[in-house]
C-alpha positions in Angstrom: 14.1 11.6 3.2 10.9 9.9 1.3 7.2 11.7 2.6 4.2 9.6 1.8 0.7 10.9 1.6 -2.0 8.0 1.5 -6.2 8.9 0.3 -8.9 6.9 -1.0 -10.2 5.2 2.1 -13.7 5.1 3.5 -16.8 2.9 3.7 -17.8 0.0 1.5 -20.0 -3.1 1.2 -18.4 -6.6 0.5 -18.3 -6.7 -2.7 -17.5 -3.2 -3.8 -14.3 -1.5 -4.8 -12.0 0.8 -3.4 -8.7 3.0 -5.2 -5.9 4.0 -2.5 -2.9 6.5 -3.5 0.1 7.3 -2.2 1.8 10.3 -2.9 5.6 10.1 -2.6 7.5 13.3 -2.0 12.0 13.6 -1.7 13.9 11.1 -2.7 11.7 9.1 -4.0 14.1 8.0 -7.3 16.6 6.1 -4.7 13.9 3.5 -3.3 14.1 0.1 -4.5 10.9 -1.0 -3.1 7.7 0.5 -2.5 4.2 -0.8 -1.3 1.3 -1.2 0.9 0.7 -3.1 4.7 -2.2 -3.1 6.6 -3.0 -3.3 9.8 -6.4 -4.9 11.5 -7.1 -4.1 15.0 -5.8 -6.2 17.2 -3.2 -7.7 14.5 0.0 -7.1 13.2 0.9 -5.0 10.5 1.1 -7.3 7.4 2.3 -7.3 3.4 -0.5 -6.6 0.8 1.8 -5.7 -1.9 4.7 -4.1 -3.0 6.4 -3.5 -6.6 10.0 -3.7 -6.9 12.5 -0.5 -8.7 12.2 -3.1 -11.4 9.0 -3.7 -11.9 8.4 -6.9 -9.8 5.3 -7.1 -8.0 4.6 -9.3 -5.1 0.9 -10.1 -3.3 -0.2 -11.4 0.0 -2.3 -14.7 -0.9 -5.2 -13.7 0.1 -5.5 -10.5 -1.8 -4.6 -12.4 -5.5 -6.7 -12.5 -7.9 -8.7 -9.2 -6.1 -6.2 -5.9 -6.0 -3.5 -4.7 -8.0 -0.5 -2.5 -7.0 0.6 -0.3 -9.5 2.7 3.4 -9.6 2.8 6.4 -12.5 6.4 7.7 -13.3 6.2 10.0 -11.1 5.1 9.9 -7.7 2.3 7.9 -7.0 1.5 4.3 -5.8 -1.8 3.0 -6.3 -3.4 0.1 -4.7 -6.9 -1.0 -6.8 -8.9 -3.1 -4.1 -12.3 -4.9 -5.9 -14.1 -7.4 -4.5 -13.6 -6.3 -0.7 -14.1 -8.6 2.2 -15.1 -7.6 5.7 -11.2 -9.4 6.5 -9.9 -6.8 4.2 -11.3 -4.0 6.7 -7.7 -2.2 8.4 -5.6 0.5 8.0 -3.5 0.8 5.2 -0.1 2.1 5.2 2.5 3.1 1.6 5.4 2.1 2.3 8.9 2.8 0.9 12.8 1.8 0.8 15.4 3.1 0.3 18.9 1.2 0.3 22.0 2.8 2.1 25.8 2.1 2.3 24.7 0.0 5.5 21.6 -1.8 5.0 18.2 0.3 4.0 15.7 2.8 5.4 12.0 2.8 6.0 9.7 4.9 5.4 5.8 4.7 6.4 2.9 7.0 5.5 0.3 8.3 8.1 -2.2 5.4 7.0 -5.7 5.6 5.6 -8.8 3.7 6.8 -10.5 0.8 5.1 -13.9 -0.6 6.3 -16.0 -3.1 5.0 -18.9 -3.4 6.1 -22.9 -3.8 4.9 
């Protein structure tokens, strides 16, 4: 089992800057991926990044250039949001996986609110 904890959501004006963390708790060694989605009301959950076992990192297009994904070596995924848009308002889930004998597991945190707005 893999338990992620996201925090550093709230308020800000276009423009500003925001720092998420995810805090991943079991077996957190045997994921091969791990990320971040978020969700807009009234849309689907989408990709906004996620960084590979190996180091590979992968963004959504329109996030380049404006956040960086990046983990400690030890339990925590980051997520450095500058130059927020009110399109980037949504909830924002960590997000984990872990490969099995017959395909992979999921694993989703409780999410954490993100709202720009002046």
């Amino acid at each position: 089992q893999v338990h992620l904890v996201e925090s550093g959501g709230g308020l800000v004006q276009p423009g500003g800057s925001l720092r998420l963390s995810c805090a991943a708790s079991g077996s957190i060694f045997s994921t091969d991926v791990m990320g971040w989605y978020r969700q807009a009301p009234g849309k689907q959950r989408e990709l906004v990044a996620h960084i590979t076992h190996g180091g590979n990192i992968n963004y959504a297009d329109s996030v380049k250039g404006r956040f960086t994904i990046s983990r400690d070596n030890v339990n925590t995924l980051y997520l450095q949001m500058n130059s927020l848009k009110p399109e980037d308002t949504g909830v924002y889930y960590c997000y984990a996986r872990r490969p099995t004998s017959g395909g992979f597991l999921e694993y989703w945190g409780q999410g954490t609110q993100v709202t720009v707005s002046s």
